[in-house]
C-alpha positions in Angstrom: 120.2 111.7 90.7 116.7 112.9 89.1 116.5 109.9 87.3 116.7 108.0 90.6 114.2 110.4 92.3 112.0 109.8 89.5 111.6 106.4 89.6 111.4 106.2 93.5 108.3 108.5 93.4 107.3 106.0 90.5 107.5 103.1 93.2 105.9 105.2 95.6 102.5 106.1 92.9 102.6 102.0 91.6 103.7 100.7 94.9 102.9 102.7 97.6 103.2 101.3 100.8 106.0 98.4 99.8 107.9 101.1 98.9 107.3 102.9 102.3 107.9 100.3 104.2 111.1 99.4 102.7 111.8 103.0 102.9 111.1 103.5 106.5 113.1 100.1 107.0 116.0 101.8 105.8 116.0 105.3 107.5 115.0 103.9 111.0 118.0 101.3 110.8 120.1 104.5 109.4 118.6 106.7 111.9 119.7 104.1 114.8 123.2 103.9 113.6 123.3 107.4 113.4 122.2 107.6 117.2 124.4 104.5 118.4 127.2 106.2 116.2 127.1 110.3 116.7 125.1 110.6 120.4 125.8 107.4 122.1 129.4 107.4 120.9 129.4 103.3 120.9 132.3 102.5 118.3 131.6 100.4 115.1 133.0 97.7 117.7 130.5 97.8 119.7 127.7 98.4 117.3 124.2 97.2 118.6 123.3 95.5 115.2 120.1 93.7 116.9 118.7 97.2 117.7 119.5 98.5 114.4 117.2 95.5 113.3 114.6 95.6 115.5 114.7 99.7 114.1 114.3 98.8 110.9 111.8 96.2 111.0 109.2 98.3 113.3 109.6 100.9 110.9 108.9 98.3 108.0 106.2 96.0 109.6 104.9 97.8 112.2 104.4 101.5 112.4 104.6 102.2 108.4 101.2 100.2 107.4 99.4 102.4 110.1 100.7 105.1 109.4 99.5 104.5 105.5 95.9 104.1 106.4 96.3 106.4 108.9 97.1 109.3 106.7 94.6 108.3 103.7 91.9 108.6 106.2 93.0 111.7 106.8 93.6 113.4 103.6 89.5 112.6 103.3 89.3 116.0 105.5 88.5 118.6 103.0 87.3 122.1 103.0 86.8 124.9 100.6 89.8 126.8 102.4 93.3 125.1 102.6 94.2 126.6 105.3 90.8 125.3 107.2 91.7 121.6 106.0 95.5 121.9 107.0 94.7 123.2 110.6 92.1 120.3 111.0 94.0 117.8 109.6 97.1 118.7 111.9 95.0 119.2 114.8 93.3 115.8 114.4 96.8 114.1 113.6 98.7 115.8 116.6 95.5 115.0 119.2 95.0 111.4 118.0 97.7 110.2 116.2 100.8 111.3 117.9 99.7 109.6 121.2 98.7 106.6 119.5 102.3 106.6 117.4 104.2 107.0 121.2 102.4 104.6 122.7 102.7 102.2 119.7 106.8 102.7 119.7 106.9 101.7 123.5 104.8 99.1 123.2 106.5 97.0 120.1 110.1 98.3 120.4 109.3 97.1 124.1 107.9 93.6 123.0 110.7 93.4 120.6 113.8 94.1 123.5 111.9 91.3 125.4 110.8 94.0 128.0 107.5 92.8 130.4 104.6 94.6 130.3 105.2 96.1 133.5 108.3 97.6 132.5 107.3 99.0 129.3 104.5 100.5 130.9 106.3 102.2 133.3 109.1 103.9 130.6 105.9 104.6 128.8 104.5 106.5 131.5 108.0 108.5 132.5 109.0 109.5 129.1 105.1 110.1 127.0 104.5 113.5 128.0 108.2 114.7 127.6 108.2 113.0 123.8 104.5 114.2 123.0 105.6 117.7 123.6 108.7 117.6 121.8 106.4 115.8 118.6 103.8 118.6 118.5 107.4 121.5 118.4 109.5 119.9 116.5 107.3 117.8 114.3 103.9 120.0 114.3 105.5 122.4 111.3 106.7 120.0 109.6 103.6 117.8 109.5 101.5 120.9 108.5 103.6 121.4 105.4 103.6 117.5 104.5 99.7 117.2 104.6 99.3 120.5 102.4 102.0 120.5 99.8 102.8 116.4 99.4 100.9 114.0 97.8 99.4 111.5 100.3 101.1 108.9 99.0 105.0 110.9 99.9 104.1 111.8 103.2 105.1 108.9 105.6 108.3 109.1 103.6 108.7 112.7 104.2 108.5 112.4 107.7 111.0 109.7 107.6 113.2 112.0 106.3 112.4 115.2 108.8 113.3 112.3 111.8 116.4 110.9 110.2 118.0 114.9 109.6 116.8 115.5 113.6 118.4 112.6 114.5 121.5 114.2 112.8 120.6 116.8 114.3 120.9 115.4 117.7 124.2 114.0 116.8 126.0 117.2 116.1 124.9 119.1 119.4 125.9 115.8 120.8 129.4 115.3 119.6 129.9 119.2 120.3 128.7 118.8 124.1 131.5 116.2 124.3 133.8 118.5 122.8 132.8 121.4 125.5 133.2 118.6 128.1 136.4 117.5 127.4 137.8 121.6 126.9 136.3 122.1 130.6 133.7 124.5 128.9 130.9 123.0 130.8 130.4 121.0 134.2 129.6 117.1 133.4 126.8 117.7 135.4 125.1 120.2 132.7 126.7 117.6 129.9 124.4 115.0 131.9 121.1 117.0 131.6 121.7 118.2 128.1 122.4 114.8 126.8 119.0 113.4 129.0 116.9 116.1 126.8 118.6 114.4 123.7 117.6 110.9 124.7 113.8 112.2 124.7 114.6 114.4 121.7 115.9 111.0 119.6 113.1 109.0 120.6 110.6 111.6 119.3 112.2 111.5 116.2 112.2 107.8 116.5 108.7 107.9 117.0 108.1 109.6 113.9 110.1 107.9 111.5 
């Protein structure tokens, strides 16, 4: 297993953002399974494989060679304090980049279903401030850690990884809210709420693989 590890961060020095994109190609398509799969409970059956495509090639194509340049331009923030360069770094990549990313994901994944405009705009407009929120908790830590203890070249992988384990995450509390359903523990209508919160709660997580 460290031998592997090894020569993955090896691709990632030599060949950085081929091996990001093929890494973000695979934990998006995971990470979709994982949601048709644990919270949407389709059956191997009924598996969406065109979704778990058009996952895994946004991921590959589309957000990962942004998100490269996006975080060497900002690793160029430095200050004599590391705690001065973390803050302004996460500030500036929360403010700027997390709305770009959402709108970004709503746009493509929306061109890629064969949504109009009109209709991506609109479940852009319901659903961004719900998502943004849930980036800046969930995913503000998480960044703050990447940009101070990773090497630039890790982090886009790194926060592939911190979406696919909340999108595991969301599975379990899914599968036990099912559970509570069916035992009578809760009302459906409370099971309908809770599992609306997870819908914006996986497409945040989406947003940031």
């Amino acid at each position: 297993m460290a031998s592997i590890f090894r020569a993955y961060m090896h691709q990632l020095r030599v060949h950085t953002l081929r091996t990001q994109m093929l890494t973000s190609a695979v934990v998006m398509g995971l990470g979709n399974i994982i949601t048709q799969q644990g919270v949407s409970k389709r059956g191997w059956d009924k598996h969406d494989w065109k979704a778990t495509t058009r996952f895994a090639a946004y991921g590959c194509f589309i957000f990962t060679p942004v998100a490269n340049r996006w975080h060497y331009l900002v690793n160029r923030i430095q200050f004599s304090s590391v705690i001065g360069t973390t803050l302004t770094r996460l500030v500036i990549d929360m403010s700027l980049f997390a709305p770009f990313a959402t709108t970004w994901f709503f746009l493509w994944m929306g061109l890629l279903e064969g949504r109009p405009l009109g209709e991506i705009r609109q479940r852009w407009e319901t659903n961004f401030t719900r998502i943004l929120t849930r980036q800046w908790m969930v995913f503000g830590p998480a960044q703050a850690v990447n940009m101070t203890v990773v090497p630039v070249y890790a982090r886009p992988p790194v926060m592939n990884m911190v979406g696919l384990g909340w999108s595991t995450y969301l599975s379990l509390i899914s599968a036990e809210l099912e559970r509570e359903s069916a035992r009578g523990e809760i009302p459906e209508t409370l099971k309908i709420q809770k599992l609306e919160k997870i819908e914006v709660d996986r497409i945040s997580a989406a947003v940031m693989e």
